[in-house]
C-alpha positions as CSV (number, residue, x, y, z in Angstrom):
1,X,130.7,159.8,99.6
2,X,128.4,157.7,97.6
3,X,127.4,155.7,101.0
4,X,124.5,158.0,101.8
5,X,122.8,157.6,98.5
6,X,123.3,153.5,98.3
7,X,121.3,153.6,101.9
8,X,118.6,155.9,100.0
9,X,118.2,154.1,97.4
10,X,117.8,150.8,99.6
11,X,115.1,152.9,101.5
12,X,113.4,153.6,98.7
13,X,113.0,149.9,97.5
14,X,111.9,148.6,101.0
15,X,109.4,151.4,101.0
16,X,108.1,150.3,97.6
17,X,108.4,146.6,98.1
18,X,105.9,147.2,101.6
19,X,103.6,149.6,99.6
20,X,103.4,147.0,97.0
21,X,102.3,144.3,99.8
22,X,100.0,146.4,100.9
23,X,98.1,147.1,97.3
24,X,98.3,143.2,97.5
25,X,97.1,142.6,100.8
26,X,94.0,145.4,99.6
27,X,93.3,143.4,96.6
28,X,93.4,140.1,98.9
29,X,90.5,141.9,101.2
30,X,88.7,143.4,98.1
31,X,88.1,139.9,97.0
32,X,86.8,138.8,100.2
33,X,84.4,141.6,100.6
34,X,83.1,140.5,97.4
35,X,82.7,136.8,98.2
36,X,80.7,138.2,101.6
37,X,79.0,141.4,99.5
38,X,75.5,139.2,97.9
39,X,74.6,138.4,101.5
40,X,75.2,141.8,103.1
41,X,73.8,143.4,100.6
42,X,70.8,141.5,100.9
43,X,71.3,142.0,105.1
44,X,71.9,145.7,104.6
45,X,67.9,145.6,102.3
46,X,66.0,144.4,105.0
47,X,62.8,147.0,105.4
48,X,63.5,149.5,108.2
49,X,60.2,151.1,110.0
50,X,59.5,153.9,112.2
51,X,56.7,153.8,115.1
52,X,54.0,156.7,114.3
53,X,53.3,157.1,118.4
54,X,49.9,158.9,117.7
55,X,48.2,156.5,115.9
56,X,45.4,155.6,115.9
57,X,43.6,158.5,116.8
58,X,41.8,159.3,120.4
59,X,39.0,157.2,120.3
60,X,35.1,158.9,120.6
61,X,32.5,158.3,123.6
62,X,35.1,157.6,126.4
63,X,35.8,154.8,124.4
64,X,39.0,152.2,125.8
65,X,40.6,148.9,124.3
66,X,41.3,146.1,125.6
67,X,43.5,142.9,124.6
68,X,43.9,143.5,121.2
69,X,43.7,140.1,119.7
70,X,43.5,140.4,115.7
71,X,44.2,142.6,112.7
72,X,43.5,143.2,109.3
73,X,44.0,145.5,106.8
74,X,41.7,145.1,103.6
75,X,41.7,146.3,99.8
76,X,41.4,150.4,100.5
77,X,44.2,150.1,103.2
78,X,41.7,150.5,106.0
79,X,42.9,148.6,109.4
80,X,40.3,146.7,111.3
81,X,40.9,145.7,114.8
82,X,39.0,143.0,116.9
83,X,39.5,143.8,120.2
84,X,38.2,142.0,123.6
85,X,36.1,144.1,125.9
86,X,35.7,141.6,128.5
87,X,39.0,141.9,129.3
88,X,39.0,145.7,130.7
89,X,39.0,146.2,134.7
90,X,37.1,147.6,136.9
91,X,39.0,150.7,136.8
92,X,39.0,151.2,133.0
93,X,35.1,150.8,133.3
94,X,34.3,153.2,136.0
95,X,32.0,155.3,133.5
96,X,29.8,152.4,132.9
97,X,28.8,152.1,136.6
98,X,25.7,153.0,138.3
99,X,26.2,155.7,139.8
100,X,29.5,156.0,138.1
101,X,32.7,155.6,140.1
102,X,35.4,157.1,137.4
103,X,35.0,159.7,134.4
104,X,36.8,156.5,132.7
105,X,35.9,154.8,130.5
106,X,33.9,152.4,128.6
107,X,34.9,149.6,126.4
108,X,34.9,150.0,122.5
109,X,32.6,148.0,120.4
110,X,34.9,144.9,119.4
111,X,35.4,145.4,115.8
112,X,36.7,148.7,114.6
113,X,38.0,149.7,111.0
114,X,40.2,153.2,111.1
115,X,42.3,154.7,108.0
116,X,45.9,155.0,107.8
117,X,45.8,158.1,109.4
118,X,44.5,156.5,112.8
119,X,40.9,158.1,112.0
120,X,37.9,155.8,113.2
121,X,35.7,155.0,110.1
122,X,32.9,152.5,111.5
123,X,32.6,150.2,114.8
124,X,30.3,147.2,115.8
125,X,30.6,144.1,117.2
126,X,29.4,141.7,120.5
127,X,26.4,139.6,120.8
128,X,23.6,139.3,118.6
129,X,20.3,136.9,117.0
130,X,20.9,134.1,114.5
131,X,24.9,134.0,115.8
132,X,27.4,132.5,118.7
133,X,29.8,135.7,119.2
134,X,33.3,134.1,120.9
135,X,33.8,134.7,124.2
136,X,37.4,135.6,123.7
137,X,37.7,136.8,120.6
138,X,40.6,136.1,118.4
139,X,41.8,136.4,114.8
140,X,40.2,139.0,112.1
141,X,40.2,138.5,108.1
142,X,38.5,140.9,105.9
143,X,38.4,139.7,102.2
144,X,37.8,140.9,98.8
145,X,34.4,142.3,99.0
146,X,35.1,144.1,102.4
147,X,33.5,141.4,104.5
148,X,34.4,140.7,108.0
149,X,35.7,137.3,109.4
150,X,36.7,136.2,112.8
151,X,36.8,133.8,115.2
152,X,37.5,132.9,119.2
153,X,39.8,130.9,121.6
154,X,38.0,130.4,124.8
155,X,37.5,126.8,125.4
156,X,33.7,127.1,124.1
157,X,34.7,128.8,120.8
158,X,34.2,126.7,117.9
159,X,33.0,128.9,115.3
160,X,34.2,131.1,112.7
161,X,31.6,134.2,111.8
162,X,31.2,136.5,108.9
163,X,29.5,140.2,108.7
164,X,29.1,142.5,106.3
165,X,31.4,145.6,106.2
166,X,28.7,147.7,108.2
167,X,28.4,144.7,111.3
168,X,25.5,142.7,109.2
169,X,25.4,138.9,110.0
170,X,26.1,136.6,107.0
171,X,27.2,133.0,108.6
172,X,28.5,131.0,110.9
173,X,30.9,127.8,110.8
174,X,30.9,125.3,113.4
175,X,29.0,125.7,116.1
176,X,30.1,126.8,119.8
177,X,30.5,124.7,122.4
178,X,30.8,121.8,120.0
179,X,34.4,120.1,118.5
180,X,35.2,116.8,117.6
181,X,39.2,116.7,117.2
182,X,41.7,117.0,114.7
183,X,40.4,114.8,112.4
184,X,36.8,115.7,112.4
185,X,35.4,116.8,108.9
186,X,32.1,118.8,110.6
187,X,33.9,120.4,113.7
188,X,36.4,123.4,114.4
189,X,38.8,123.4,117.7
190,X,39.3,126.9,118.9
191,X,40.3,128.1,115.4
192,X,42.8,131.4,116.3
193,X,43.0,132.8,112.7
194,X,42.2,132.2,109.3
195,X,41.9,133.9,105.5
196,X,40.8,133.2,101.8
197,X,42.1,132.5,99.1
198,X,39.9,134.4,97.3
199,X,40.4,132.7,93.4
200,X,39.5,129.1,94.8
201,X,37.0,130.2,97.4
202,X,38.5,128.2,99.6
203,X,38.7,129.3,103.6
204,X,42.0,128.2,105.1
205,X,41.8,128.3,109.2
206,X,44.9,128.1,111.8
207,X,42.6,125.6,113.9
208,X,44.2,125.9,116.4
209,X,44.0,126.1,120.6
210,X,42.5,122.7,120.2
211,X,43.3,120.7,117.4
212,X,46.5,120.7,115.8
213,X,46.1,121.1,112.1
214,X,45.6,123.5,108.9
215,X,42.1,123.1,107.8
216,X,40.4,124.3,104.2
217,X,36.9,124.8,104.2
218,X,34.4,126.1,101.0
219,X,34.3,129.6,101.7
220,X,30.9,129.7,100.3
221,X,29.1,127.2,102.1
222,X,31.6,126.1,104.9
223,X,31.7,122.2,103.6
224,X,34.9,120.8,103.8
225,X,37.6,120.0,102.0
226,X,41.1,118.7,103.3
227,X,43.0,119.0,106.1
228,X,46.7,118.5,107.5
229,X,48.7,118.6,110.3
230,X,53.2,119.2,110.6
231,X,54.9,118.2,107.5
232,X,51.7,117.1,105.6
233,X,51.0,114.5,108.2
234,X,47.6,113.4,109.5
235,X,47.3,115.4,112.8
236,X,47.6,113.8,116.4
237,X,45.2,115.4,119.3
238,X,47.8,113.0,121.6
239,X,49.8,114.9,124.1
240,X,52.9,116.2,123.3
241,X,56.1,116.9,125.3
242,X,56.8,120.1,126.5
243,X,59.0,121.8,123.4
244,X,62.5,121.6,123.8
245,X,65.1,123.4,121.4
246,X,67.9,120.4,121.8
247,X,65.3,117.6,121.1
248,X,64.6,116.4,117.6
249,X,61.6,118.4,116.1
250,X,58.4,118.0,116.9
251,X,56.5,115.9,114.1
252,X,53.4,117.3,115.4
253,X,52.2,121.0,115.2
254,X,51.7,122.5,119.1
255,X,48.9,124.2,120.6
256,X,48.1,126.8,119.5
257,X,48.4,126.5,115.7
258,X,48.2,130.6,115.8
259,X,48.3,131.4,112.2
260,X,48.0,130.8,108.3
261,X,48.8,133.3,105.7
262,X,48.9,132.2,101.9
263,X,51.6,133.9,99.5
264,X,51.4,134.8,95.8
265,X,52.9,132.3,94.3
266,X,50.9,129.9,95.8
267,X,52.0,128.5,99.0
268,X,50.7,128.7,102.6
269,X,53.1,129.7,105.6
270,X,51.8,128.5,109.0
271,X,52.4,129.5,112.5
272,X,53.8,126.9,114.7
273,X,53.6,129.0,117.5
274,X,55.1,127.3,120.5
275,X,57.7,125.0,118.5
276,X,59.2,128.2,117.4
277,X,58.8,127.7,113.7
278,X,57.1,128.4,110.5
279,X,56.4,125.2,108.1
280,X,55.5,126.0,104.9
281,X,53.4,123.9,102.6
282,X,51.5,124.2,99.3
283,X,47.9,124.1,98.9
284,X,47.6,120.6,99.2
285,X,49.3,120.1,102.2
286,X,52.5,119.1,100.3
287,X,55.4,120.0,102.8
288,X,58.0,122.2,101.0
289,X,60.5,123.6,104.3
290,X,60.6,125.2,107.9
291,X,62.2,127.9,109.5
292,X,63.1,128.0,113.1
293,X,62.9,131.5,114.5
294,X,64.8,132.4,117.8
295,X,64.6,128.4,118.9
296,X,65.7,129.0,122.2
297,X,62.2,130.8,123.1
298,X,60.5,128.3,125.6
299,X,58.0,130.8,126.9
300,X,54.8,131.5,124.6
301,X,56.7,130.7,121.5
302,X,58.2,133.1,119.1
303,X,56.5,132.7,116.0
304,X,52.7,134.0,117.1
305,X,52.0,135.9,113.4
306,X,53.4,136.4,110.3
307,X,52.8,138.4,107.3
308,X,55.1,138.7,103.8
309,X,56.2,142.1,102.2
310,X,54.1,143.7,99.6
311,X,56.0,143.6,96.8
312,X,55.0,141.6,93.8
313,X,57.9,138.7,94.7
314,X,57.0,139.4,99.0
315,X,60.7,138.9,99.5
316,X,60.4,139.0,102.9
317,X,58.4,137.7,106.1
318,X,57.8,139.8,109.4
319,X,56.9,137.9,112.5
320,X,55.5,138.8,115.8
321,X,57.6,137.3,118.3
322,X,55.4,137.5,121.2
323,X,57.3,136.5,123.6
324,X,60.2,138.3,123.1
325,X,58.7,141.4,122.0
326,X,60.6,141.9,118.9
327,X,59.5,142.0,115.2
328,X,61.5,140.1,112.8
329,X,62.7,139.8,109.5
330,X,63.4,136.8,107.2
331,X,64.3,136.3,104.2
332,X,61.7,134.6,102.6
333,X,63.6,132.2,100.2
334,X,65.7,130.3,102.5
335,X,64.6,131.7,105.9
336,X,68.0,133.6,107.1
337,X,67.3,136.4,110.0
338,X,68.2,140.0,108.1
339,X,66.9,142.0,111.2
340,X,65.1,141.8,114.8
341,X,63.1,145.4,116.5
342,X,61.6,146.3,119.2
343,X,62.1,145.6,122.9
344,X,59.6,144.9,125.7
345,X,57.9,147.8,127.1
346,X,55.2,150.3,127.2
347,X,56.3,153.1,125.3
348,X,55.7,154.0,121.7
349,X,57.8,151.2,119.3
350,X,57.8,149.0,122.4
351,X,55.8,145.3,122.9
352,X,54.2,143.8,125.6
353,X,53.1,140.2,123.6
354,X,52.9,141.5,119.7
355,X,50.0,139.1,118.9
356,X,49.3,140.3,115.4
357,X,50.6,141.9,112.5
358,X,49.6,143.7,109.5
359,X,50.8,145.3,106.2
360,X,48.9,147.5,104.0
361,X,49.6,148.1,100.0
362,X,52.7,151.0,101.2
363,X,54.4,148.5,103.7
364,X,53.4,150.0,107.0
365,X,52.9,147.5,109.6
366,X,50.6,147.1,111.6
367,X,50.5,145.3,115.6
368,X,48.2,144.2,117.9
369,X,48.9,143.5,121.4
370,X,47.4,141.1,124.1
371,X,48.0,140.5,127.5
372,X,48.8,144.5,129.2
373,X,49.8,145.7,125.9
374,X,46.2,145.9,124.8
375,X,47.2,148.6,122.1
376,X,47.5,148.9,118.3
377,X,50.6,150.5,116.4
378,X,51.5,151.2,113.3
379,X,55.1,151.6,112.1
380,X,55.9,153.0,108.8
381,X,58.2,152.2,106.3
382,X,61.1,154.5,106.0
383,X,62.3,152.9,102.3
């Protein structure tokens, strides 16, 4: 008669003992999510964004873009955009015609600033006295006081130029149609972008399509001052074999160098476009470290622009991956991918070769496009 409550009681304890293994087996997994928990954590902080599809504004006067090939966004959070007009077709320039052949369009003056709102403020640019306007025009800074910098990448564009906030000339470095290699101390070499640091007045250029180096000019007076190519080294204008992600890495920077972007705490991040990585250096030309971003990308390259986060420690870096049409996210002390966005295509949040990026003093960013994307968007930040 006691039988039955022998096998209960025996129930009872196997019950317990596997309830037991299983508040073990928790605490066993607990402890691994924690080991795992700094780095997902830090995964789960990466910025998320949200396309605003009607931005910028319509522009006035039957106005079009074309290849968008630089963007800036200066102290008031206004965005300037250098676009190329050349690069419209006949089709998007029927209004211009004589007699004209479409209601559409006619190209934009090359430089325009808008708000955050997508309103046009102000608009100028082309050909003009005293100055050698690029013929494909690439790469826009504005700096402290609101002036306008920018240069070129057609095979003639040696120059850098700088105007006043309302279009006014100011000066011109280098000189088009004239380079003299990576070395040279008097000669740019299709410079793609460039910008200031504005304490030491010193101009550092991505230079560039032609030579193969970082260069740092007085900002003042364009005299230089130093130069260096990958890893610090003196640059090398001799040929280079086609990238390839299983070979050792390239101990020269590619063509095009395609951009330079200085942080605050004092060190400059550089574009190695087509070896799919950014090297980082200090003001010097010290090396400090690279990061490799998607290094399987033969095509174009993935790294074509970068900028870090606005907050006080810019904990992260976004990159316009051209050629995979993607923005992505690094973490900026050691380089590990936190997030990738975007897909190619022509719709709002989409990318047809992100050439530029932007971030103004909220941490919207903001794109440029080349090639058929020949747009602008911006994508706010959602936290």
């Amino acid at each position: 008669m006691r039988r039955p409550r022998v096998v209960a009681f025996t129930q009872k304890r196997q019950w317990e003992a596997i309830v037991s293994i299983l508040r073990i087996l928790s605490y066993f997994l607990a402890g691994l999510a924690l080991i795992a928990m700094p780095g997902l954590a830090r995964a789960e902080e990466a910025p998320k964004f949200q396309v605003e599809p009607f931005w910028p504004k319509p522009l006035p006067k039957n106005w079009i873009l074309g290849q968008v090939a630089g963007i800036a966004v200066d102290r008031d959070d206004h965005i300037w955009i250098l676009h190329r007009p050349a690069t419209l077709v006949d089709d998007e320039k029927g209004a211009m015609q004589d007699p004209p052949t479409t209601r559409c369009c006619a190209p934009a003056p090359a430089v325009l600033e808008f708000d955050t709102d997508g309103d046009l403020l102000r608009s100028w640019g082309g050909p003009g006295e005293g100055y050698d306007w690029p013929k494909m025009e690439h790469g826009i800074f504005v700096d402290r006081d609101g002036n306008v910098w920018l240069a070129g990448n057609d095979a003639s564009d040696h120059q850098i130029l700088k105007f006043a906030p309302d279009g006014k000339f100011l000066q011109q470095i280098g000189k088009a149609g004239s380079t003299g290699g990576s070395n040279s101390e008097t000669q740019l070499g299709r410079p793609a972008h460039l910008q200031i640091d504005e304490a030491a007045n010193e101009l550092y250029v991505a230079d560039g399509y032609l030579n193969r180096r970082v260069l740092v000019l007085d900002s003042r007076t364009g005299a230089y001052k130093r130069h260096w190519g990958a890893y610090g080294h003196r640059p090398s204008d001799d040929k280079q074999p086609p990238y390839d992600p299983k070979a050792p890495l390239a101990q020269q920077f590619a063509n095009p160098v395609h951009c330079v972007r200085l942080s605050n705490d004092g060190l400059v991040y550089v574009c190695d476009r087509v070896n799919d990585r950014i090297q980082v250096f200090r003001k010097d030309g010290a090396f400090v470290k690279e990061f490799r971003v998607e290094p399987q990308t033969l095509a174009n390259g993935s790294v074509w622009d970068l900028v870090l986060s606005e907050d006080r420690a810019q904990n992260f870096i976004f990159i316009a991956d051209g050629a995979n049409n993607q923005i992505v996210t690094l973490r900026r002390e050691d380089g590990a991918a936190l997030s990738a966005w975007g897909r190619g295509g022509r719709m709002a949040g989409q990318f047809k070769w992100v050439h530029n990026i932007s971030i103004d003093s909220k941490g919207n960013l903001y794109t440029a496009e080349v090639g058929f994307g020949r747009r602008a968007q911006k994508f706010k930040r959602l936290d």
